[in-house]
C-alpha positions in Angstrom: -48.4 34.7 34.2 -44.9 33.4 35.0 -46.3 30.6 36.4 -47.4 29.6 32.8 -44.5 30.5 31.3 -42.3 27.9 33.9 -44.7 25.1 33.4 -44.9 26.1 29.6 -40.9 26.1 29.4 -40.8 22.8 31.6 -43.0 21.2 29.5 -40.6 22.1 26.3 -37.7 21.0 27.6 -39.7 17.9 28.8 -40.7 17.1 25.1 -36.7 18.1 24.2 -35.3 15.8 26.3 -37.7 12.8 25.3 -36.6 13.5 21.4 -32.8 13.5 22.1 -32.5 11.3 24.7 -35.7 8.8 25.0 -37.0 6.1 23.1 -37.5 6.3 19.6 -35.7 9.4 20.0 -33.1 10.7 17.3 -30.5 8.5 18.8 -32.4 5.2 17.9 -33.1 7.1 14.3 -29.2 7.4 14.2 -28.2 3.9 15.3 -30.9 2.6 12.7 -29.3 5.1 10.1 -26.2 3.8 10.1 -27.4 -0.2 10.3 -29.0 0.6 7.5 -26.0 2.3 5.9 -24.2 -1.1 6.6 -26.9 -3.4 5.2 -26.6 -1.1 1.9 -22.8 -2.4 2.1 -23.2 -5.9 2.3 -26.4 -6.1 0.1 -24.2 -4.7 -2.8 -21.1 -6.9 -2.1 -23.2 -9.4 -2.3 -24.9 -8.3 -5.2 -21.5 -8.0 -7.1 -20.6 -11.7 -5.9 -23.6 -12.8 -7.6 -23.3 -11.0 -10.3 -20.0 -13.0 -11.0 -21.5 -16.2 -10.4 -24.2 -15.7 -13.0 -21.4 -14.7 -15.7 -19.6 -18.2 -14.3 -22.5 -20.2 -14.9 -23.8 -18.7 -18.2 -20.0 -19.1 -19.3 -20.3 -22.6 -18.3 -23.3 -23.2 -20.1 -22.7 -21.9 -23.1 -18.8 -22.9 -24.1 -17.3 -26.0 -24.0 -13.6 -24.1 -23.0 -14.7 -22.7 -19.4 -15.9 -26.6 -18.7 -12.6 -27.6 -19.8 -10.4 -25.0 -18.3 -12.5 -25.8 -15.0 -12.3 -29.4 -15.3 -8.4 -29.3 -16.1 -7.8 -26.7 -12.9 -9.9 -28.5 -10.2 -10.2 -31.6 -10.9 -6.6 -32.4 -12.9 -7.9 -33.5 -16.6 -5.8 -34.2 -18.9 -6.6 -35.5 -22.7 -5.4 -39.2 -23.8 -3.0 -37.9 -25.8 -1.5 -35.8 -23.9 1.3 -36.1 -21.1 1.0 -34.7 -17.7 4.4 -33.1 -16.1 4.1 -32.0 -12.3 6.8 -29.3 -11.6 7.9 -29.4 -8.0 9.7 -26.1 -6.7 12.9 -26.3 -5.1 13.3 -25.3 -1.7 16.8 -23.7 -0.7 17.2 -26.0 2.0 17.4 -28.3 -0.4 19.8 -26.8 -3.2 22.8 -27.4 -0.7 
């Protein structure tokens, strides 16, 4: 009888170790826990970014103003009848 209960015990902490420590254990279940966790992350930062691309490009589409406020900050447009000053800072070096 206490033969069977040494193998039987042996055999448990066998199976113990193997779900701890062995493949597919609960340390892989862990690692792919927290990769997912991480995944969640960056899917809904992304999700948010192209959120506000969609709202860009549905603003672009449907007003005239967002084309012209875009045209006027990235590309420098400016109207015919309208005149174009470029202020240039001051540096201190150059106050003296």
């Amino acid at each position: 009888m206490r033969v069977i209960t040494v193998i039987l015990i042996a055999l448990v902490l066998a199976l113990q170790y193997r779900i701890w420590f062995g493949q597919h254990g609960v340390k892989d279940y862990r690692e792919l826990q927290n990769d997912l966790a991480r995944q969640e992350q960056i899917n809904a930062t992304l999700q948010q970014r192209n959120q506000l691309i969609e709202a860009d490009i549905k603003d672009l589409r449907n007003a005239l103003e967002a084309v012209e406020e875009r045209a006027r900050n990235e590309l420098g447009f400016v109207r015919p009848e309208e005149t174009f000053f470029r202020l240039i800072p001051m540096h201190e070096e150059e106050i003296d």
